[in-house]
N, C-alpha and C positions, 0 to 999 in steps of 0.2 A: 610796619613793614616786615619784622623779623616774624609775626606771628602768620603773615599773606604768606613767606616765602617756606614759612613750616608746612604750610597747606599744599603748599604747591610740587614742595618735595616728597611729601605724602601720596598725593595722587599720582605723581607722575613713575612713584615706586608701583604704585596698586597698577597701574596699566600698562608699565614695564611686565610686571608678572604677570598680570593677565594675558597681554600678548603675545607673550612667549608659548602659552597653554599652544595658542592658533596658529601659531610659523611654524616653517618646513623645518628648521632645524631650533637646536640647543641652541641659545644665545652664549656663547663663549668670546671673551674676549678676546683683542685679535683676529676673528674672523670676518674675513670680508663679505664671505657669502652667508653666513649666517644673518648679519647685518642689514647685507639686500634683500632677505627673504623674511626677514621682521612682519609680523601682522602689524598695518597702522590703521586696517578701518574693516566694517562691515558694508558690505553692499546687498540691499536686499532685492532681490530680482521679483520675488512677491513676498506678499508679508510673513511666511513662511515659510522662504527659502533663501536664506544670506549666503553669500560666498566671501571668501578673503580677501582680501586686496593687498601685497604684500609692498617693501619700501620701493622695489624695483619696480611695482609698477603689474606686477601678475597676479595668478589667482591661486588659489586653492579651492578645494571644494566646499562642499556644502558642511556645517557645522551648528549643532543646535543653537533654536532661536535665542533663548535666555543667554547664552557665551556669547552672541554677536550683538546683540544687544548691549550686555555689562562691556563689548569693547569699547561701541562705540560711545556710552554714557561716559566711561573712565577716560575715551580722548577730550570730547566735549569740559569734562570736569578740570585737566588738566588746562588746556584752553583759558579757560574761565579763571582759573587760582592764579596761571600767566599775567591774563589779565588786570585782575586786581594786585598783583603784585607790582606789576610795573619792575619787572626786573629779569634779563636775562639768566635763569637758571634753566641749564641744560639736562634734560631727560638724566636717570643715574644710568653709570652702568652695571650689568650682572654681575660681574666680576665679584661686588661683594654684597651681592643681594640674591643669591643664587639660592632657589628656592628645592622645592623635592618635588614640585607640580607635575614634569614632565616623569617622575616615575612610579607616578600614581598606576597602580596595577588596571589591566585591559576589565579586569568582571568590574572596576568601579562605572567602567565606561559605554557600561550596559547605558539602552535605551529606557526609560520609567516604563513603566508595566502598562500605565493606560496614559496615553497623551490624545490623539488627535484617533479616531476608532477603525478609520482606512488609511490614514500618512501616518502610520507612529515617529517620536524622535529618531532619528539614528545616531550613532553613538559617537561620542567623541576621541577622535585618536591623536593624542600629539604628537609632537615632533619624537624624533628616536633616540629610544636611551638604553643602554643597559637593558633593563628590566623587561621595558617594551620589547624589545630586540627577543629575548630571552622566551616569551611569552608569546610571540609572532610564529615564533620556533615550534613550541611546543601545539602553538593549533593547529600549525602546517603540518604536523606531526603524525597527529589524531586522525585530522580528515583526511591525510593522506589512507590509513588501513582503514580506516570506517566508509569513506565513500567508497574505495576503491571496492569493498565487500558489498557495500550497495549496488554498485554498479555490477559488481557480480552477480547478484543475486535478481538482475531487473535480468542481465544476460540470460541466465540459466531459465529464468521463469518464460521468456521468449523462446528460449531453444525448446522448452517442456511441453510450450502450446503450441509449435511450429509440427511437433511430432504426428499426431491425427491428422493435420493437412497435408505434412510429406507420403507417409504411407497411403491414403488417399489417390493422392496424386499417382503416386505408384502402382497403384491396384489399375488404375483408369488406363497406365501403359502399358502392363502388362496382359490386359485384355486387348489390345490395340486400338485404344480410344485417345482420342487427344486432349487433354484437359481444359487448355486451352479455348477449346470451342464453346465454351460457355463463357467467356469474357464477353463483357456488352460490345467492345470496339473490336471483336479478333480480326474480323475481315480490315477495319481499315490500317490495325497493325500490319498485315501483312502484306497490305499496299504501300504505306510507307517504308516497311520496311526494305520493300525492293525499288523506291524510289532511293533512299539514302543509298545500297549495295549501288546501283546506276551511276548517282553521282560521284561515290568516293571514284568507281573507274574513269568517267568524265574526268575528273581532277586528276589523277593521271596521265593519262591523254593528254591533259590539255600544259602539266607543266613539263612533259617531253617535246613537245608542238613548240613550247615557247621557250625551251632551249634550244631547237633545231633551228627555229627564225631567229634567237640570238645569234648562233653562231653566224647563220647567212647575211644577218640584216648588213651587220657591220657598221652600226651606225644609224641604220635607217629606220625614222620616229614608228615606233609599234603603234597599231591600229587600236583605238580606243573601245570600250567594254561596248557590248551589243544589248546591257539594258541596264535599267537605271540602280538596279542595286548588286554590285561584279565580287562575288566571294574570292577572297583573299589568303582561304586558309581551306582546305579541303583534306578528303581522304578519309582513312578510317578513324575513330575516333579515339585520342589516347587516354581520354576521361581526364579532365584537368578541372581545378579549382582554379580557371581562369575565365572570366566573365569578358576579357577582350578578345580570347581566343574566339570562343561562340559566337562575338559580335561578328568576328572576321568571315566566319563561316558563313553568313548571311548578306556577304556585303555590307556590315556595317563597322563600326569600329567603337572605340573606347577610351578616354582620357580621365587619369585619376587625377581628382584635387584634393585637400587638406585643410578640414575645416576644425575651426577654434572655438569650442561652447564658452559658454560668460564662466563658466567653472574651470574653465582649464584643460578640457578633455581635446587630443587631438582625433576628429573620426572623418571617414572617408565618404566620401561622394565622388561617385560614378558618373560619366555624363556619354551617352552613346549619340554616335551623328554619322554622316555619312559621308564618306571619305571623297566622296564624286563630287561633293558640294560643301564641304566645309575644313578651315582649317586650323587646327588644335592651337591651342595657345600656349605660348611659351610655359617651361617649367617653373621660373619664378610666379609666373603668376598662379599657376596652381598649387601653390604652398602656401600654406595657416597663416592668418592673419592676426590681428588684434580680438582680443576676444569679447568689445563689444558688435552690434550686433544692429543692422536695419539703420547703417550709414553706409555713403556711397562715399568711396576712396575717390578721387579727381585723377589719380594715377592712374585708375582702374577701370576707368569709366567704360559700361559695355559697348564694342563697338558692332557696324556694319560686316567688318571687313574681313571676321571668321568666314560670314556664309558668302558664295562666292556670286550669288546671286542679288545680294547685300539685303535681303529682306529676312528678316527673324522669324523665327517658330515662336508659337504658343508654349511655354513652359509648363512638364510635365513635372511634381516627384514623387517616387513613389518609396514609401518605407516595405521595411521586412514584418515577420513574423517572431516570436519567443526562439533562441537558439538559431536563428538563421543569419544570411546576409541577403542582401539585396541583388545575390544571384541567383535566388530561387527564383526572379522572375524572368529569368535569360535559361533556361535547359529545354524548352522545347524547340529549339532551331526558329523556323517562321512561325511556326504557333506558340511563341514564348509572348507572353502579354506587354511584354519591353518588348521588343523587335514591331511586335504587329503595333502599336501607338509608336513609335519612333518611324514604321515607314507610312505611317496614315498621317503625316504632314506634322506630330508636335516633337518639341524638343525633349527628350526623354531624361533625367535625371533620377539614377539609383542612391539614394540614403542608406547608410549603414549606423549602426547605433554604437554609442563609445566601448569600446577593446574591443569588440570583432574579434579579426583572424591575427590584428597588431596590438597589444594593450597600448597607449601612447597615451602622454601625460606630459604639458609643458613644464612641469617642476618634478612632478613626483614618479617614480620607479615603480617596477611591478611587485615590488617585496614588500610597497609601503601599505598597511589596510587600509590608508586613506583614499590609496587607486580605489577600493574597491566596497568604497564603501556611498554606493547610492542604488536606485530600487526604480521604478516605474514612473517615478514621480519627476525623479530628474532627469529621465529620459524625454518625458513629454515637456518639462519646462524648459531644459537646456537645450538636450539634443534637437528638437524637432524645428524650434526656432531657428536656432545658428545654420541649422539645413537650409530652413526657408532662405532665410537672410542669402543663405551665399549664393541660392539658385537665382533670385531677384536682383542679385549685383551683377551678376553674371551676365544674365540676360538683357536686363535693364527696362523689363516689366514690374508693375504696380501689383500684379496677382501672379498667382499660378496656378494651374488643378493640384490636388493632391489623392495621392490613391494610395491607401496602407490595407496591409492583411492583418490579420490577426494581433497580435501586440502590438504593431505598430497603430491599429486604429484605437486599441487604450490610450495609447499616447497621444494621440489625436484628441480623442474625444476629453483624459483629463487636462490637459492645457488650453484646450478652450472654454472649459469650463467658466463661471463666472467666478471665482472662489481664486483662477488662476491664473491664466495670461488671456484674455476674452478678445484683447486689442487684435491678438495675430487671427481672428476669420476675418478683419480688413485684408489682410494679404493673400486671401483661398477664395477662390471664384465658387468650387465645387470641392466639398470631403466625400471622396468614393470611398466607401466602408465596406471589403471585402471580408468575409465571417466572422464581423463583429464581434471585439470581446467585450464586452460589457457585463453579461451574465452567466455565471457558472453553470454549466450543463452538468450530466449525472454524473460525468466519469472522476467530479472531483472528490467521488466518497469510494473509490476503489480503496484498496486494501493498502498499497503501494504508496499511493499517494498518500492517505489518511495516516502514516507511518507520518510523513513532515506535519503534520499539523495535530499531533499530539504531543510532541515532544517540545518541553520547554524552548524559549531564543536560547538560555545558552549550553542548551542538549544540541542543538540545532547547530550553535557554533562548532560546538566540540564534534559533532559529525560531520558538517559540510565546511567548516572553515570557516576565515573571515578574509579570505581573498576570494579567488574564482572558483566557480562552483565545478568540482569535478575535472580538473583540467589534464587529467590523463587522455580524456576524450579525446583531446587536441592532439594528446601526444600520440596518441594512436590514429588519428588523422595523417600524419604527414610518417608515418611508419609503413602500414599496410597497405598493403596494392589497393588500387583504386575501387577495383570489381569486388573485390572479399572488402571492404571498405561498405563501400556503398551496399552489399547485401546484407551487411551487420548492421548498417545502420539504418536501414530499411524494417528488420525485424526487430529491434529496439523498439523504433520509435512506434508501430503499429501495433508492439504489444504496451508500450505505453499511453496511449492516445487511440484504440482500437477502430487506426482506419487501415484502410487496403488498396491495393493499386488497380482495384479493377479496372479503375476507367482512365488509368493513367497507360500512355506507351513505354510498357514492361523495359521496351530496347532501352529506354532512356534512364531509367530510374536509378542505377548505376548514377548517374551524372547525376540527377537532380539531391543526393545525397550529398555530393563534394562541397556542399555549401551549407552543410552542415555536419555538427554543430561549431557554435564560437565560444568564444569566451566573455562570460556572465559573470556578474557578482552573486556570491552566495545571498547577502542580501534583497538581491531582484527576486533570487529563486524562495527566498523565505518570506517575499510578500507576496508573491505568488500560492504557495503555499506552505505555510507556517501558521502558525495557530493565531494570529492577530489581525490578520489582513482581507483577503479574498478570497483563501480557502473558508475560513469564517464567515464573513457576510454573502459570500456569493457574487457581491457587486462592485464595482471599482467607483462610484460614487454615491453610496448610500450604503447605510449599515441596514442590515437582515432586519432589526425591526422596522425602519423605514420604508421597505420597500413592501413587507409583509402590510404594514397599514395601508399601505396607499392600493393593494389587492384587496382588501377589507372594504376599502373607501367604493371603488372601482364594482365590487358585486351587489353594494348595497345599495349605487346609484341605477345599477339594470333590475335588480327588484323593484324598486321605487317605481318604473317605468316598465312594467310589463314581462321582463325580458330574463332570460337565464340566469341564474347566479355562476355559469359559466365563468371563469378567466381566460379563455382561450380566441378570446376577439372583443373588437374595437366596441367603445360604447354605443350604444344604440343612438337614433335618431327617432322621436315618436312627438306625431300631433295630439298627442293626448295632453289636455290641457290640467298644470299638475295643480296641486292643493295648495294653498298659502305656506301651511306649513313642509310641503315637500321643494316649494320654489325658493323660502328661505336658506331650506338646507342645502340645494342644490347650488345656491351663490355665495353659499361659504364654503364650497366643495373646491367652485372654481376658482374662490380665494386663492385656497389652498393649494390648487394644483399650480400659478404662477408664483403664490412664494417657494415651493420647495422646486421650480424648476432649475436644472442642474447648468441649463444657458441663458445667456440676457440677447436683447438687440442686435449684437456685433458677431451672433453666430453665423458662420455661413449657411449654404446651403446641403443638405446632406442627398446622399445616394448611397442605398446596400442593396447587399448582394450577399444573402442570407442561405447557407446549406444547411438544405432540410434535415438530412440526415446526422446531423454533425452533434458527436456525443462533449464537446471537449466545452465550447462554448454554448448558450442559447441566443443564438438571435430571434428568436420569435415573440419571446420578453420583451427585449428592445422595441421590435415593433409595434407590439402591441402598447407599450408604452409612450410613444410617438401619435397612436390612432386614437388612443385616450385623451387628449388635451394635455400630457402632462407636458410637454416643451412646444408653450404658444410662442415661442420666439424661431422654434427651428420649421425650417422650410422643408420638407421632404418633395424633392424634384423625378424619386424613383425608387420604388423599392421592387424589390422583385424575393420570392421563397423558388428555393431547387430545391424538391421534395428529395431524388435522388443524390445529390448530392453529399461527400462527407467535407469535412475542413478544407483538408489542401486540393480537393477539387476544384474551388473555385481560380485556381493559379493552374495546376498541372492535369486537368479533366484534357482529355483529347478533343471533347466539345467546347472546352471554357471559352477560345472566344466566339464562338457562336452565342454560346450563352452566359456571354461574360464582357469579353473584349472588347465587341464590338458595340455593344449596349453604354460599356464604360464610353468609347470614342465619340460619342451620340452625345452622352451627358454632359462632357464637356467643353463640345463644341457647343449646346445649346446655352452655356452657362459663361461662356465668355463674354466679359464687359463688353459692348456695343461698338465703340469705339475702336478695341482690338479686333477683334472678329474682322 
């Protein structure tokens, strides 16, 4: 017995200490809340991403697999020495077993140099001490004058190459030519533009009118709106980073709710409806819930009695883009791609990815590196579910569509991965995939860019941080007038990503800036581009050799048959009947192409919407990838190539939903369960 209860006092010391590495705070005796915030288990949401589980019952973030692993081995072993002892011995406490773990210096808690070749580790940060504290300081310190010179230097280089197109432009005025008149859209700019001057006076008019029948009525019931969707907010525009503001202006409206990822992140969901027919739900219930994920609360249960018509919409969501919100798809008034599907009959629901415009964190503060410490990977496996999950409790639909831009369809595409969470295409009728990022396009070897992905991770900490990347931005967001705002951030981002507004309404672009940028982890941005990740492989599910063989595979099988050694289109189809030896090779080609397919069975269905012109990402890779056999499990229900198009054309083009919007609204009507429809 004395030697079961040696053991048992052994082990229960080793996962005292160990669980201490993974809590929000120092275990100090006497504290109540350090206590409740104890690590007592690992939970793995996939086999390569565990989150904390603390004694109260909440989470932490993500934490390397081997740490949550040894926790949960050292409970189980505990457990087990209980067991065989057969005797009430209680866990020790720290008091006098207090260890130096937690002020193990931040460079020990670097990531390994090669783990996984697209997910590397990320790094482990304990609870706060001294030391940590000290050293949180000192990075916040560095990337404050090192990014801020960066970000100077992206300014200055903007302002350098703006110069030849100002003067330009000024030569064309002072001859008396209008510059202008070579825009693809100018005439319909300058048709809307005199329909907006129209309306703002209408909206005047019309709230003088309804002050002059307040005064008269005295009482008497005001006469109801003259058509089915009655703006609520009008006049001239004061440029706000408000997305219910915009809705209001279109006759629609806006309700924020409060969603709880399995890791602890608090992010936001948007949900626009229309005020003539639907009515909001209380504020308790639009606040954060428990942070599992695809249970129906019985409190909660979706009812009828929102829509007044008591029949529900088709549920829409849609995610943002890198550095955005999920207001870039509300700035074009009725030609916003949320307005035009929210009044073509579905339920529209905006996603926003964890810290946005709020950093929020059920346990942890903005100062902790632990806020800020995850990257693309748990964006698609945390954030994108707990969206799903809350749109479908809400509604009280089995599916929904989903439509993401740019970063958000990485996040799409890696969490349905088969490697990752494959279960959630049961809940997506249709994935609309707006400028798919899947494959790097040329601009990721500029000058600028190729500066992050030379420099060591922790050259890269020492210049960008280990909290949020660059967050002066922010501060300079909520500083500068809207107009000098959004033209700065207009010529930033266009000498960063070298797209242009040609085919955007100039009037508005002012606004479609206010929603950008947000608040990112330096992390996201160093797997973005940092020397290990996607600036490296080019692809967000295969490493650069990978993809390069299966091109090799790909020109050898159109030689075989006739055909170009071209990469620039689908494999051929030819009746040429092949040789023993070429049909052998040919059915271990097609082995080959379902084992290394990146989806299984349970993927939905896909639709893109691919700009031609678009230097940032390739989607024509993708496609061609898809036309190849290499994902016999994925259904493609539509694709479409915009030769003219650049990136953010396919959201803010003046055409987009002509050739965009309305194609989207088509895809998902065709793709609705049977039953729903």
């Amino acid at each position: 017995m004395a030697e079961n209860d040696g053991h048992l006092q052994a082990s229960a010391i080793d996962f005292v200490n160990h669980a201490e590495k993974l809590s929000l705070l120092p275990q100090n005796p006497g504290n109540q809340e350090a206590r409740a915030t104890t690590a007592v288990r690992a939970k793995f949401i996939t086999p390569q991403d565990p989150v904390i589980e603390t004694a109260d019952g909440n989470r932490l973030p993500t934490v390397p697999v081997a740490e949550a692993t040894r926790l949960n081995e050292l409970k189980d072993q505990v457990k087990t020495d209980k067991e065989a002892s057969n005797n009430d011995v209680s866990l020790p406490n720290r008091s006098s077993e207090q260890s130096n773990t937690t002020d193990a210096p931040l460079s020990e808690a670097y990531p390994p140099q090669r783990t996984h070749p697209l997910f590397p580790q990320l790094p482990l940060y304990g609870p706060p001490s001294l030391l940590r504290n000290l050293q949180c300081f000192a990075f916040r310190t560095s990337s404050f004058f090192l990014s801020l010179a960066f970000l100077g230097t992206i300014v200055l280089g903007s302002a350098f190459t703006s110069i030849p197109l100002m003067l330009k432009h000024i030569g064309l005025r002072l001859t008396f030519r209008n510059p202008d008149v070579r825009r693809p859209f100018h005439e319909e700019e300058k048709k809307r533009r005199k329909i907006r001057k129209g309306a703002a006076r209408e909206w005047k008019r019309q709230r003088r009118r309804r002050r002059e029948q307040s005064r008269k009525a005295e009482g008497k019931e005001e006469e109801g709106p003259d058509n089915e969707f009655q703006p609520t907010e009008g006049g001239s525009d004061p440029i706000l980073c408000d997305v219910g503001y915009y809705a209001r202006r279109v006759g629609l409206d806006m309700e924020e709710f409060k969603v709880q990822t399995e890791d602890g992140f608090i992010i936001t969901l948007w949900h626009l409806y229309n005020p003539l027919e639907y009515t909001p739900v209380s504020a308790e219930r639009r606040d954060y819930r428990t942070p599992q994920i695809f249970t129906r609360d019985a409190a909660n249960e979706p009812g009828k009695e929102n829509f007044w018509s008591g029949q529900r919409k088709y549920p829409i969501l849609m995610i943002h883009g890198l550095l955005q919100s999920s207001g870039a798809y509300c700035t074009n008034d009725d030609d916003s791609l949320a307005f035009f599907l929210c009044k073509s009959g579905y339920d529209v629901w905006l996603g926003n990815n964890r810290c946005g415009f709020k950093p929020q964190h059920h346990m942890l503060r903005y100062g902790d590196p632990r806020m800020w410490n995850w990257n693309i990977r748990q964006m698609g496996i945390m954030d994108l579910p707990a969206l799903l999950s809350r749109v479908l409790a809400e509604t009280g639909f089995e599916k929904l569509g989903l439509i993401c831009h740019s970063q958000g369809t990485t996040e799409a595409f890696v969490a349905l991965a088969k490697e990752q969470r494959p279960d959630l295409g049961s809940k997506i009728s249709v994935f609309c995939a707006l400028a798919p990022a899947v494959y790097a396009g040329p601009l990721i070897g500029k000058a600028y860019l190729k500066f992050m992905r030379v420099i060591s991770p922790g050259m890269f900490r020492i210049v960008f941080g280990i909290h949020a990347f660059i967050p002066i931005m922010m501060t300079m967001h909520q500083i500068l007038p809207a107009k000098l705002y959004g033209a700065l951030g207009y010529r930033v981002f266009s000498f960063l990503f070298n797209w242009s507004d040609a085919r955007w309404d100039r009037d508005l672009r002012d606004r479609m800036f206010q929603f950008a940028p947000v608040y990112v982890s330096s992390e996201s941005m160093r797997w973005w581009l940092g020397r290990e990740c996607f600036a490296k492989h080019k692809c967000i599910l295969a490493t650069k050799d990978e993809w390069m063989q299966e091109d090799m595979e790909d020109e050898g099988y159109v030689e075989r048959h006739g055909g170009s050694a071209s990469s620039n289109g689908p494999l051929p189809t030819t009746t040429t009947t092949p040789s023993p030896d070429d049909s052998s090779t040919d059915d271990d080609l097609r082995h080959s192409r379902g084992h290394r397919a990146w989806y299984d069975s349970q993927v939905p269905p896909f639709a893109l919407w691919v700009a031609g012109s678009d230097e940032l990402v390739d989607g024509h890779r993708l496609l061609r990838r898809f036309e190849r056999g290499r994902e016999p499990h994925v259904r493609i229900v539509h694709s479409k190539i915009i030769p003219e198009y650049e990136h953010l054309d396919v959201i803010w083009a003046m055409d987009s939903i002509e050739k965009v919007g309305k194609e989207v609204r088509e895809v998902i009507w065709k793709t609705i369960p049977e039953g729903v429809r």
